[in-house]
C-alpha positions as CSV (number, residue, x, y, z in Angstrom):
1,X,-13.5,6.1,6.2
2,X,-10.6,8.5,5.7
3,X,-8.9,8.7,2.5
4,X,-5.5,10.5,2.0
5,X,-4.3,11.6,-1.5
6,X,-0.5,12.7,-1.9
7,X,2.6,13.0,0.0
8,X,5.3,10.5,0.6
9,X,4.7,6.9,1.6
10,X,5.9,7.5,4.8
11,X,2.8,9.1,6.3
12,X,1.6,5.7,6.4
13,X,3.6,6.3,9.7
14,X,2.2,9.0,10.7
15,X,-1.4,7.0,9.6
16,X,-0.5,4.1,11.9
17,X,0.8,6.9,14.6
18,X,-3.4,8.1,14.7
19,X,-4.5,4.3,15.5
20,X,-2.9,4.3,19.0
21,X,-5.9,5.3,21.0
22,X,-7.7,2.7,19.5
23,X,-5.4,0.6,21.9
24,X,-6.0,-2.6,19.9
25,X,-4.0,-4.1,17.1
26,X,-4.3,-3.2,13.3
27,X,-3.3,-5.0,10.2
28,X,-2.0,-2.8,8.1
29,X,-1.6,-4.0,4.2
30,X,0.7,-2.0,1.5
31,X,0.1,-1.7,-2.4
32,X,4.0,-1.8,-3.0
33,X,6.5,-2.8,-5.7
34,X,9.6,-3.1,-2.9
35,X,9.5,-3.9,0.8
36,X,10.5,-0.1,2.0
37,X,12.6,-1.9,4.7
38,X,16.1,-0.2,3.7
39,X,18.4,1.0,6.7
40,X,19.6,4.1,6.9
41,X,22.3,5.6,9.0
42,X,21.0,8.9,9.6
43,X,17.3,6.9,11.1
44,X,15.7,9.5,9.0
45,X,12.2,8.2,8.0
46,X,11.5,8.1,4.4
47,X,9.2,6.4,1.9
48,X,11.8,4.0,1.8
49,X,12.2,2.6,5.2
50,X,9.0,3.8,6.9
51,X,8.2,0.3,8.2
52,X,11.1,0.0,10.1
53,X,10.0,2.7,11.8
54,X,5.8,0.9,12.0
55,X,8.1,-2.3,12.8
56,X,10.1,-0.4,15.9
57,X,7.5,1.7,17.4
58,X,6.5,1.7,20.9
59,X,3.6,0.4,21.6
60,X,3.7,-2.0,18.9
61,X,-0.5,-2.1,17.9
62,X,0.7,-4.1,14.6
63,X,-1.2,-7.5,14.4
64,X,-0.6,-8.3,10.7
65,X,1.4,-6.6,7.9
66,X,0.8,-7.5,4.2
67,X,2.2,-6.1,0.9
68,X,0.3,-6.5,-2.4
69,X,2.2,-6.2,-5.8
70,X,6.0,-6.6,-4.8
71,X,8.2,-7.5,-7.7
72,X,10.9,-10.0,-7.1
73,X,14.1,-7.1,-8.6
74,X,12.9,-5.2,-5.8
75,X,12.9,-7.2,-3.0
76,X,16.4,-8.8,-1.6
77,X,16.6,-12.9,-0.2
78,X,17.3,-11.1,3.3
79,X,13.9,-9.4,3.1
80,X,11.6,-11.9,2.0
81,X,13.3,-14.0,5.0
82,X,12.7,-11.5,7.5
83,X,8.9,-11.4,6.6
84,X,8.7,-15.1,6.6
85,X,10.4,-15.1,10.1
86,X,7.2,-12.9,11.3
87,X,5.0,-14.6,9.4
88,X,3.9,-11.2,7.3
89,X,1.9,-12.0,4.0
90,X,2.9,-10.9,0.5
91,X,1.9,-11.4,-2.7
92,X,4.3,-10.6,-5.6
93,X,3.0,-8.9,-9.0
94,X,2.9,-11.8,-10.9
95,X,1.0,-14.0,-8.7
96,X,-1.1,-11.2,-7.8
97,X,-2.2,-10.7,-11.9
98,X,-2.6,-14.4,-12.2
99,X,-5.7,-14.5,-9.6
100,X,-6.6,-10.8,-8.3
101,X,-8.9,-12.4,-5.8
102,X,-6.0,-13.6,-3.7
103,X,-6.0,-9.4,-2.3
104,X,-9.7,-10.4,-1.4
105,X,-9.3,-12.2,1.8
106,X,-6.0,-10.0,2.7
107,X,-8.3,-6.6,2.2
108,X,-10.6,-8.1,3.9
109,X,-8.9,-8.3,7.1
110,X,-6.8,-4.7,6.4
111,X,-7.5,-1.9,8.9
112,X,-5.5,0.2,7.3
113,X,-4.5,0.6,3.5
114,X,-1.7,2.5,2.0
115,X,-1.1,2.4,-1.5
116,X,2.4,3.6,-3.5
117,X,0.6,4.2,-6.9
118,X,4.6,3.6,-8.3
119,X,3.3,0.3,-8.3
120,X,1.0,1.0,-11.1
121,X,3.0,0.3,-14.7
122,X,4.5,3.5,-16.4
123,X,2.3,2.7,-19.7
124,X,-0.8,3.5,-17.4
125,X,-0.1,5.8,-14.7
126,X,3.3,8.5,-15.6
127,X,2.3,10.6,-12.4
128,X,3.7,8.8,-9.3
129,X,7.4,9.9,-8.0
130,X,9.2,6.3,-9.1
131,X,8.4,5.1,-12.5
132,X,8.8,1.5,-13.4
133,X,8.1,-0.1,-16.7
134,X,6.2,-3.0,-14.9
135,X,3.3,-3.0,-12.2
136,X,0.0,-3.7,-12.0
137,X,-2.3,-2.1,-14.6
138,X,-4.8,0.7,-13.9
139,X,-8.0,-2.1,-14.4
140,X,-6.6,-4.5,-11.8
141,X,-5.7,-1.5,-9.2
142,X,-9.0,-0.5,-9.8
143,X,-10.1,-4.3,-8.5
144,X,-7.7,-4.1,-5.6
145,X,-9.5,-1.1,-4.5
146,X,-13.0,-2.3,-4.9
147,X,-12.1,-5.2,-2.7
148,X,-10.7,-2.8,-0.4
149,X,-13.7,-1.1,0.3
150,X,-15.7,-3.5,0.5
151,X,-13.7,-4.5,4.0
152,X,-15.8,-4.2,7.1
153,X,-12.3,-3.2,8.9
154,X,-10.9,-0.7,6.7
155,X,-11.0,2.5,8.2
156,X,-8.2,4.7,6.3
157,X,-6.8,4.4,2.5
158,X,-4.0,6.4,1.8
159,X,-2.7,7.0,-2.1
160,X,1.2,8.4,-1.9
161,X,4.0,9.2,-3.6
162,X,1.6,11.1,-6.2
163,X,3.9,13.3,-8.7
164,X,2.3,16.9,-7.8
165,X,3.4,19.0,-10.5
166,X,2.5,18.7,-14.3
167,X,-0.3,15.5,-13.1
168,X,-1.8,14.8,-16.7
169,X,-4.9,14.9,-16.5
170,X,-5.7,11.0,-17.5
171,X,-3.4,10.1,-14.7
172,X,-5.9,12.5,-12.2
173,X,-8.2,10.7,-13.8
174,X,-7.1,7.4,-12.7
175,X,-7.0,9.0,-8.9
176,X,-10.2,9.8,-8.8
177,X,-11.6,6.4,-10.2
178,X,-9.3,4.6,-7.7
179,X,-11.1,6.5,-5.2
180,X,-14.4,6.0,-6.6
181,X,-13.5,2.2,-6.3
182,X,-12.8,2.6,-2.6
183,X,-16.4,4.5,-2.0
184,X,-17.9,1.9,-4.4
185,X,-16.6,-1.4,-2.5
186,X,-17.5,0.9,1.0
187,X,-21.1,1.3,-0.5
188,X,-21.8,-2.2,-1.3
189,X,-21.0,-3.7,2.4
């Protein structure tokens, strides 16, 4: 299990880039508060529009792409059609904190995991790069990453856009508990 702590989302790319060899196809899940589908001019990748790039890549090895947590001032109409037209899942924050087991079965089918901890509310983590006063709290990421681990498929979680100067030292905290969770759920299968 290889777990990745810091950096931009868009390593998640790079991430995806490593499963090629495997020559079979992956479903790759995100822990997100937005779609990260924004085009750019330039074709620059960035944390947000790295899965354009996962969408556009030759050889296409992507079976299944999820997102956990979007919130519905994020995400345009246009975007939510475009992953109903490929039949991607999501579940947005609200749903997702009415029933946390809905992740379950999702997690359970994820290969690979990458998590934008700006999806966890200001109030409880103030260390990612994007603050937002809503998100999921730091008990019900916590779940999300028990289920996670739990995964027979899972093979590589990745926790980005981490803020790497002046990280208080509850928000390390909650890091290093996420990752507990992940080795917890892993230890359990």
């Amino acid at each position: 299990l290889l777990i990745i702590l810091g950096g931009s989302q868009d390593l998640t790319y790079a991430n995806y880039q490593g499963y090629e060899k495997l020559e079979q196809p992956i479903n790759l899940t995100c822990v997100d508060q937005s779609f990260d589908v924004i085009l750019d001019e330039e074709n620059q990748i960035s944390s947000d529009n790295f899965i354009n790039h996962l969408l556009l890549h030759k050889p296409n090895i992507l079976f299944n792409f999820s997102i956990l947590g979007c919130q519905q001032y994020y995400v345009g109409s246009d975007d939510i059609r475009f992953f109903d037209d490929l039949y991607f899942d999501y579940l947005r924050l609200g749903e997702l904190q009415k029933e946390l087991s809905k992740s379950e079965p999702i997690l359970r089918n994820t290969d690979l995991l990458s998590v934008d901890l700006s999806s966890i509310r200001y109030s409880d983590f103030k260390g990612s790069l994007k603050n937002s006063p809503n998100g999921l709290f730091a008990n019900e990421i916590c779940q999300i990453m028990k289920y996670a681990g739990i995964s027979d498929k899972i093979s590589s979680v990745g926790f980005y856009n981490l803020k790497s100067e002046n990280l208080r030292d509850v928000d390390s905290e909650l890091v290093a508990q996420l990752v507990f969770f992940v080795i917890l759920g892993f230890s359990l299968r």
